[in-house]
C-alpha positions as CSV (number, residue, x, y, z in Angstrom):
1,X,57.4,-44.1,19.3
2,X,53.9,-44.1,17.0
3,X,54.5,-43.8,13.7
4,X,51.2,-42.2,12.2
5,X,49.9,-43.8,8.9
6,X,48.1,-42.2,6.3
7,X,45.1,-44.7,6.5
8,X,44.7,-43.7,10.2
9,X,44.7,-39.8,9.2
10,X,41.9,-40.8,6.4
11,X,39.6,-42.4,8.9
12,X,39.5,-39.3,10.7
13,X,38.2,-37.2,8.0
14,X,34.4,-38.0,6.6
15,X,33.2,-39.7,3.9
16,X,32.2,-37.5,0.9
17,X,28.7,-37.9,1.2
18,X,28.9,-36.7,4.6
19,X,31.1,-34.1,3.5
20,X,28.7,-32.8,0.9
21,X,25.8,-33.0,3.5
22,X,27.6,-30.7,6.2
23,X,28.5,-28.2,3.2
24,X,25.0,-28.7,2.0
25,X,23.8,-27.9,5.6
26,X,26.3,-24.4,5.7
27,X,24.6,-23.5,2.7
28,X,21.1,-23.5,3.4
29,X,21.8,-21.8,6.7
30,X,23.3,-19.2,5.3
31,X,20.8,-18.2,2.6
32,X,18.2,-18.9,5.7
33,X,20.3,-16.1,7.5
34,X,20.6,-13.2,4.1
35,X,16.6,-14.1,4.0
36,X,15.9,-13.3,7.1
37,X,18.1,-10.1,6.9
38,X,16.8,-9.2,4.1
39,X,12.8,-9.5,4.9
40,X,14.2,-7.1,8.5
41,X,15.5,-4.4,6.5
42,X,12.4,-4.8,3.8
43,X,9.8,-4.7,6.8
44,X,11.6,-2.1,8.1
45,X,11.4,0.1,5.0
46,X,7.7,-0.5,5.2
47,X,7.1,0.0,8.8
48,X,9.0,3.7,8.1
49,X,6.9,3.9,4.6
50,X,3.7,3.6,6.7
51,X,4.4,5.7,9.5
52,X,5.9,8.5,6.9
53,X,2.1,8.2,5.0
54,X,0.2,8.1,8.4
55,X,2.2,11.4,8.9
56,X,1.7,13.0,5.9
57,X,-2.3,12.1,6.1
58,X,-2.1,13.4,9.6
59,X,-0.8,16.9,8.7
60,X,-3.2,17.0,5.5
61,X,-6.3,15.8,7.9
62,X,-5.3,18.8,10.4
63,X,-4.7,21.3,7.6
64,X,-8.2,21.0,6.3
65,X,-9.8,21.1,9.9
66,X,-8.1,24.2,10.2
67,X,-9.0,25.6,6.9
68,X,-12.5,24.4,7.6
69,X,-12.8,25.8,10.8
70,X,-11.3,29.3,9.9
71,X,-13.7,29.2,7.0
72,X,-16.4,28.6,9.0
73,X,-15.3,31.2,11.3
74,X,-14.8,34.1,8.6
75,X,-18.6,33.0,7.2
76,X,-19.9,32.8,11.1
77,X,-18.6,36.8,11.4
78,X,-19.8,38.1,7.9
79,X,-23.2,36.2,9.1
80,X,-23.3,37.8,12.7
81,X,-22.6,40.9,10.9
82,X,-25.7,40.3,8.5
83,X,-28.0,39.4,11.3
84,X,-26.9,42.1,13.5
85,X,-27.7,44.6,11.1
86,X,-31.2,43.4,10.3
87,X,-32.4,43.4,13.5
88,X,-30.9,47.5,13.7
């Protein structure tokens, strides 16, 4: 029969030091970890920022080549019309 002694159950555990080190270690892997997480979501909010802008400056670019065009078209008639007329 072993007969388990205190002293050998102590040599099984680290030192402080080391102790403090491993926690140490935990701890700056884990605020490395909510970092990262944190700079995913906020790159993400930009990446859907950006593509909402690029969106809106898309429909606002179309809308004024349409406005432009059909104001060009309207002036293009009214100007046919004009010319038509003066050659009658």
């Amino acid at each position: 029969m072993t007969t388990v002694h205190q002293d050998d159950e102590r040599n099984d555990m680290p030192e402080d030091g080391e102790m403090m080190d491993r926690i140490h270690k935990l701890e700056v892997a884990q605020a490395t970890q909510v970092a990262a997480a944190a700079g995913t979501e906020a790159t993400l909010a930009a990446t859907q920022a950006g593509a909402t802008a690029t969106t809106a400056a898309s429909v606002a670019g179309l809308a004024a080549a349409v406005a432009s065009g059909a104001g060009g078209f309207i002036v293009g008639i009214f100007l046919g019309m004009g010319i038509a007329k003066a050659k009658a």
